[in-house]
N, C-alpha and C positions, 0 to 999 in steps of 0.2 A: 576846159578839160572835162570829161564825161565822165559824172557820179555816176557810183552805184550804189543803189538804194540795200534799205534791209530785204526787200521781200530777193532781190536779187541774191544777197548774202544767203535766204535759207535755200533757195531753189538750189545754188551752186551748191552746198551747203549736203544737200539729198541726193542730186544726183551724183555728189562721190561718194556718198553713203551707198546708195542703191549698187553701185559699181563693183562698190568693195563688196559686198555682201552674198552677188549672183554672180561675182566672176566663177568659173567652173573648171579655165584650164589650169593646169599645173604650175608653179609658180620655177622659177627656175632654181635648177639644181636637185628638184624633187624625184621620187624613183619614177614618175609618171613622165617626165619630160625630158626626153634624152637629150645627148648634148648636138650642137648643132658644128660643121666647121666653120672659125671664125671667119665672114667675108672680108676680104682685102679688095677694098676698090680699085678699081681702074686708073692705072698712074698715065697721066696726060701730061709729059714732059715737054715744056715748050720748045726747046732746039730740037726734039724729034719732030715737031708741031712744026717746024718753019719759022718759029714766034708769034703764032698763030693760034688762039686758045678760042674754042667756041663751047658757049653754056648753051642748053635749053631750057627754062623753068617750067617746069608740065607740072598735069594733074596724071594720076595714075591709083593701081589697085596695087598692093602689096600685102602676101601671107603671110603676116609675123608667123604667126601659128599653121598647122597643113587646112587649110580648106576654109579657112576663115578670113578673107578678102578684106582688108580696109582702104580707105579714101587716103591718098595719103600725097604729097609734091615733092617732086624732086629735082634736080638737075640733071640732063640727058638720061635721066629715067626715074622709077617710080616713085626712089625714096632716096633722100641724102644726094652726094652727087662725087662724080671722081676726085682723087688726087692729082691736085696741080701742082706740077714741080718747075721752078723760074730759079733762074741763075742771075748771082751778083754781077752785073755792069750789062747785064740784056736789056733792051724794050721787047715787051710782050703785049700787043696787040691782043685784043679779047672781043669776041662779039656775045653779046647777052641777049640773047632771045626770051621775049614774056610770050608765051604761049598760055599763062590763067585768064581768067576774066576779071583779073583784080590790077591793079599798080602790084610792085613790087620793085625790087633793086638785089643787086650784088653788092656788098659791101666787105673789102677785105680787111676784114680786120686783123692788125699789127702791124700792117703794108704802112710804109712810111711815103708816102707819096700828097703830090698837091689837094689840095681843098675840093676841087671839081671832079676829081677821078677816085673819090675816096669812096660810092655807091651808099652813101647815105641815104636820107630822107629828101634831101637834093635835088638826088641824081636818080629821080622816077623812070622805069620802066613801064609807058602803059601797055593795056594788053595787044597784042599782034605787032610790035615793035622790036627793034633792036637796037642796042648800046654800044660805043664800040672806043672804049679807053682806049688809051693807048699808054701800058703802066712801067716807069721806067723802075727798076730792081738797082737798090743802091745802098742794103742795108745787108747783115751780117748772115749767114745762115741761121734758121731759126723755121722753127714749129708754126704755122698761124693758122688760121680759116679763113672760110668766107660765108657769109650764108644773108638773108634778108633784111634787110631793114629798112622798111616800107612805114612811112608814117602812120602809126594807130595799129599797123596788122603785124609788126616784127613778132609778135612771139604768139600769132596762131600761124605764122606761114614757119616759123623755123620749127615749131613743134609737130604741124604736116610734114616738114623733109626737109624743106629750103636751108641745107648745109654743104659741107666740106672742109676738108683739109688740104693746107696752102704750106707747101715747101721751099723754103729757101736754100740755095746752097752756094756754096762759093769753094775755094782753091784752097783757105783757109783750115775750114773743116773738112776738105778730104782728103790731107796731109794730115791728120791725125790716127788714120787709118781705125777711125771706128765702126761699127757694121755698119753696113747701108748698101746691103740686099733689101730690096724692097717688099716687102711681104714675105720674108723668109727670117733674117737676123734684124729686120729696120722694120718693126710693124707699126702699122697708123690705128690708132685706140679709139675712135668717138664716143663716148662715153654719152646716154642720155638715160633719164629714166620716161617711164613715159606708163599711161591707164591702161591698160583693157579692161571689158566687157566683155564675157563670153568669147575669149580669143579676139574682138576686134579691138582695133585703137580707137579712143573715144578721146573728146576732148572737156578738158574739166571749163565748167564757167562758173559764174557767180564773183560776190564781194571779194570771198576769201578766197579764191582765185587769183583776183587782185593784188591783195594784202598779202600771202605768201609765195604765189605764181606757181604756176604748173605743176604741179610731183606727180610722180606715177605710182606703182605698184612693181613693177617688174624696169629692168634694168634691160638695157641694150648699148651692145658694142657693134660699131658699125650695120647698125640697124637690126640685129640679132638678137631676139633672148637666148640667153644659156650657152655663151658660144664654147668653144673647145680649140685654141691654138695649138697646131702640131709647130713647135720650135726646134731648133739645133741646142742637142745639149754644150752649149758653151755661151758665151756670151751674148748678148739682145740687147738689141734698143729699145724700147717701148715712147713714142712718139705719144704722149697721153693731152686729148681734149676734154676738155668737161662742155659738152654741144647742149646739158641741159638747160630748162627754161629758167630754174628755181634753186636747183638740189645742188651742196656743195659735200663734195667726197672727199671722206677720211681715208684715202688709202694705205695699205698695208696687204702684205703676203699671210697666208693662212697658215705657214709653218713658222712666223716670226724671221723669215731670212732677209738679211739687210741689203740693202742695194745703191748704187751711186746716181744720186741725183748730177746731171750733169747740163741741165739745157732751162731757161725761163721763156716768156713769152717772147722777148726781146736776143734770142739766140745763148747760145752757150755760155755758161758761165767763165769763170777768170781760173777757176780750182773746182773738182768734179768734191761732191759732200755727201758723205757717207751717211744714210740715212736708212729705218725701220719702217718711217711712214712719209704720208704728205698730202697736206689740206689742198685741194685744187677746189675751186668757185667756178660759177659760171664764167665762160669766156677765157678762162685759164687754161692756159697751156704749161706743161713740165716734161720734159725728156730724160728720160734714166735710163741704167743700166741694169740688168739682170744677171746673175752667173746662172746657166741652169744646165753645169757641168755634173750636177749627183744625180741627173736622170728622175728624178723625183716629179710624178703630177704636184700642182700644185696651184692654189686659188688666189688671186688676184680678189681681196675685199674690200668694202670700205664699212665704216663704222656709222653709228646717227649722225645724221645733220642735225647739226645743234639750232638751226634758225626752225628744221620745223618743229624741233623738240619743246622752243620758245613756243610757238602754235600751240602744242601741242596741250602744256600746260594752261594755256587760254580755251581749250577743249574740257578741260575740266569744271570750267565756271559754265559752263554752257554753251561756247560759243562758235565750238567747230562743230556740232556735231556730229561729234563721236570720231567715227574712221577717215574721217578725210584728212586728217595729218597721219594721218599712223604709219605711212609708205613711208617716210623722215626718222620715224622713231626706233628703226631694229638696222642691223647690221647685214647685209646684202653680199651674194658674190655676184662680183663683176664679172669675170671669164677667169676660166681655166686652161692652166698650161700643160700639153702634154710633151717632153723634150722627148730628142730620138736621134740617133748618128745621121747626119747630114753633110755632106763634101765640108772642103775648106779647111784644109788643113793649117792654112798660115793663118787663120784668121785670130783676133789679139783675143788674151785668154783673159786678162786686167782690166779694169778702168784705168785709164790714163791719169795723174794726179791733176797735172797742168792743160788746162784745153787754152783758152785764146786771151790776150790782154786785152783791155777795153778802157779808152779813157772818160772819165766823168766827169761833167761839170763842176765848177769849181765856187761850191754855195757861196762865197764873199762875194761872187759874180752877180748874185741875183737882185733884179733892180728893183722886186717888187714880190709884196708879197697877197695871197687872194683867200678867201677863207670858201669852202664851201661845205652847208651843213643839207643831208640827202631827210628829207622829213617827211614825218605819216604823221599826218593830222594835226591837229591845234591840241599841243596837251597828253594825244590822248591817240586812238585811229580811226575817231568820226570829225568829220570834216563841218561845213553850215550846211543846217539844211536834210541831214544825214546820210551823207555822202564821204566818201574819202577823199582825203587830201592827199596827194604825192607828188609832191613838190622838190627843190631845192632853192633854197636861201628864200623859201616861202612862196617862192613862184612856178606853177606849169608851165610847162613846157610850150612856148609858143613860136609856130616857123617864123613867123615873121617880125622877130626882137633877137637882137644881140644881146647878150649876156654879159660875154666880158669880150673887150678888146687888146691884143696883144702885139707886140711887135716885134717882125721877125727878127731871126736871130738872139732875144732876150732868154736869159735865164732868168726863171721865177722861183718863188718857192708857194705850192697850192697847199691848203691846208685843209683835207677834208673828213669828215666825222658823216654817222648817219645816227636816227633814231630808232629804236624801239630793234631791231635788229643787224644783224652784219650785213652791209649791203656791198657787192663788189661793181667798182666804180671801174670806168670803164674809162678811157681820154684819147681819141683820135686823135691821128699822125702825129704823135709822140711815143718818145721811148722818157721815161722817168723812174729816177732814184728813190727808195726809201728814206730820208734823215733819220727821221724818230717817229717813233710810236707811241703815244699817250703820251707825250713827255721827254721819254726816257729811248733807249737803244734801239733799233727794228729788231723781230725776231727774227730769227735764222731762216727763216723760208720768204722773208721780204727782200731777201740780197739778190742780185742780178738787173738786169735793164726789162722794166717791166712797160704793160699798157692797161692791167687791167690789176687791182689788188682789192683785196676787202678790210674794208673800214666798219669799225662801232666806233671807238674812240679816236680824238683826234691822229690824221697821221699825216706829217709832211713829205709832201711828195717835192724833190727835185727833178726841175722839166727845162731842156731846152726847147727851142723851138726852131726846128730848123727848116719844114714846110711851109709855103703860103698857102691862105685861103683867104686868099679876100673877093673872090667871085663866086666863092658859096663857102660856108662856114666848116668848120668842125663840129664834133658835139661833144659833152660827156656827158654821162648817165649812168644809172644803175643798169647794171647787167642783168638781174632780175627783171625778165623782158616784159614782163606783167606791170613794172613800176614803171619801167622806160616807156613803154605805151598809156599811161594812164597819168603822165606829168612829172615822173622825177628822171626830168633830162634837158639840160641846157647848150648852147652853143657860144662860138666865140671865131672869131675872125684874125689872122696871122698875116699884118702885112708890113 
């Protein structure tokens, strides 16, 4: 696994200090930086497709800001990459073009599909190559991604661009008749934060890089600072990803108006749950509802990340210096809604109470149980040597050791905990239940069929297993893409 020493710690250390100090542009929301419209990517529906879905992974230039160019990847262009929409009981065919000069992959993540087509660490793409799944869609309507995951580089190529969002739909959820105009009442959210310098996107490095992963300074939705939604005053969907490397959002409306949570990473809930806010981590997906029948602007915000606000107070002993957690520590708006009369007269004015039933594994079923704890350091977050440690169950992440071995079909029950802060765990080609949290009840935002949730204290996870992998593994890891590249990420085999 590849330490990073202290002098690496101060350099990383300065240059977000230096960042923070001589940015010059406007930060968003300020009277100097007007609003932008929010971009709605490119929706690439497979049956319009043929079932025929082609990536390109390029390098390119993109101006967050006017006239300030940065380096930046994306998929069929500069930055981020379109919306793929796939239907329950299709194959969809996909060709993956590497047009960088590095490896990389497509990895869909949420996609319940076999071991070999899951675009892991695996399933490399080298450069001038092309990949060519062929992914069969067998799971419920639901919200996912897809974006990189290239052994050692997942979280500087997703931080350059290497994203997207991945649609699931079926017959199921479009007999509910909830919006799903696409870019009109059904909008797609990417949510990252991400540095500038002087208007360009910079990338942070060093120790604590490492140790808390990427954070920015300014906020972007679908690659946007400051963006400005023109909506229908009535009913919205909000398709919400969190595509950052590090930062987990406290969301919430800036008038206090409540909204219906109705969808997890694992498709729509069993009952739509009325809610004022909602914690999303990296790799998380949540879908909700909005009324935005009072015509009223208004801010989409999220609150501190409490994991850099942990940093943060480690800033005070010395050891961040100074500003490079501070992007973690204040309250941010995300994008702004502006509603407006738009067609559609029949379209549903409520959130529906009841959306789909869902059956759950049945915990007496589970033949075994696995403990995993996600660790920084021996003790402490220096490692032998003076190096860090990020580990699970005290081991780096090595391609070539299985972890744990599992047997299709089994129900388990996984028990996993992290150290020193909330790490959101991630678990290929499954969908999994919350049992209990520390002990005791899950909390009201752990219900639904999930693939990714955030652990501090112990939390058991129910997991069927209904993919194989036994001709290239699965993984799990921290979704903190800084830990996942540096050792806290393990694999396991489904045969």
């Amino acid at each position: 696994m590849p330490k990073l020493d202290r002098r690496s710690l101060l350099i990383g250390s300065g240059l977000l200090l230096s960042a923070a100090c001589s940015r010059q542009f406007a930060t968003p929301g300020s009277a100097a930086e007007p609003d932008r419209p929010l971009p709605i990517p490119t929706l690439l529906d497979a049956r319009q497709q043929g079932q025929v879905i082609a990536l390109s992974a390029q390098a390119g230039k993109t101006s967050f800001y006017p006239g300030r160019p940065s380096d930046t990847f994306g998929y069929n262009g500069s930055y981020l990459g379109p919306t793929l929409r796939v239907h329950r009981g299709d194959e969809v065919k996909v060709a993956a073009t590497n047009r960088l000069s590095a490896d990389t992959t497509v990895h869909w993540h949420g996609l319940l599909i076999p071991g070999e087509l899951d675009g892991g660490p695996h399933q490399p793409i080298p450069p001038g190559t092309t990949w060519r799944p062929n992914l069969p869609i067998r799971q419920p309507a639901a919200t996912l991604l897809y974006h990189s995951h290239a052994h050692g580089l997942t979280a500087e190529q997703v931080y350059s661009g290497l994203a997207g969002m991945l649609i699931v739909t079926d017959q199921e959820e479009q007999g509910l008749g909830l919006p799903s105009d696409y870019g009109v009442d059904d909008l797609p959210l990417l949510i990252q934060d991400r540095q500038f310098q002087d208007g360009r996107l910079m990338m942070p490095a060093g120790m604590m890089t490492a140790m808390q992963g990427r954070r920015g300074d300014t906020i972007l939705v679908n690659g946007a600072p400051n963006p400005l939604a023109a909506v229908p005053n009535r009913l919205v969907r909000l398709r919400l990803v969190n595509g950052s490397n590090a930062r987990i959002y406290d969301l919430s409306f800036s008038d206090g108006r409540g909204f219906h949570w109705i969808g997890t990473e694992g498709g729509l809930l069993e009952r739509s749950v009325a809610l004022r806010s909602l914690t999303l981590a990296p790799g998380q997906r949540a879908e909700i509802l909005v009324d935005f029948a009072d015509g009223r602007t208004v801010s989409l915000v999220t609150g501190p990340d409490a994991n850099a606000s942990m940093m943060g107070m480690m800033g005070n002993t010395g050891m961040m210096g100074g500003r490079s957690g501070a992007a973690g520590l204040t309250s941010m708006t995300v994008l702004r809604f502006a509603p407006r009369p738009m067609g559609n007269s029949g379209a549903r004015t409520s959130a529906p109470d009841l959306l789909v039933p869902r059956v759950r594994p049945d915990p007496a079923k589970a033949v075994r149980r696995r403990r995993l704890v996600l660790n920084m350091g021996m003790g402490g977050m220096m490692g032998a040597g003076g190096g860090m440690a990020l580990t699970i169950n005290g081991k780096p992440f090595d391609m070539g050791r299985v972890d744990e071995r599992v047997r299709l079909g089994d129900v388990e029950i996984w028990e996993v905990s992290g150290q020193m802060m909330k790490h959101p765990i991630h678990i290929h080609g499954v969908h999994f239940d919350v049992l209990r949290r520390d002990g005791g009840r899950p909390d009201l935002l752990d219900q639904g069929a999930r693939d990714t949730i955030l652990v501090k204290e112990p939390v058991e996870l129910l997991i069927r297993f209904d993919q194989p992998a036994s001709t290239a593994p699965f993984m799990y890891h921290c979704h903190v893409l800084e830990h996942e590249d540096n050792g806290m990420m393990g694999q396991f085999t489904v045969s």
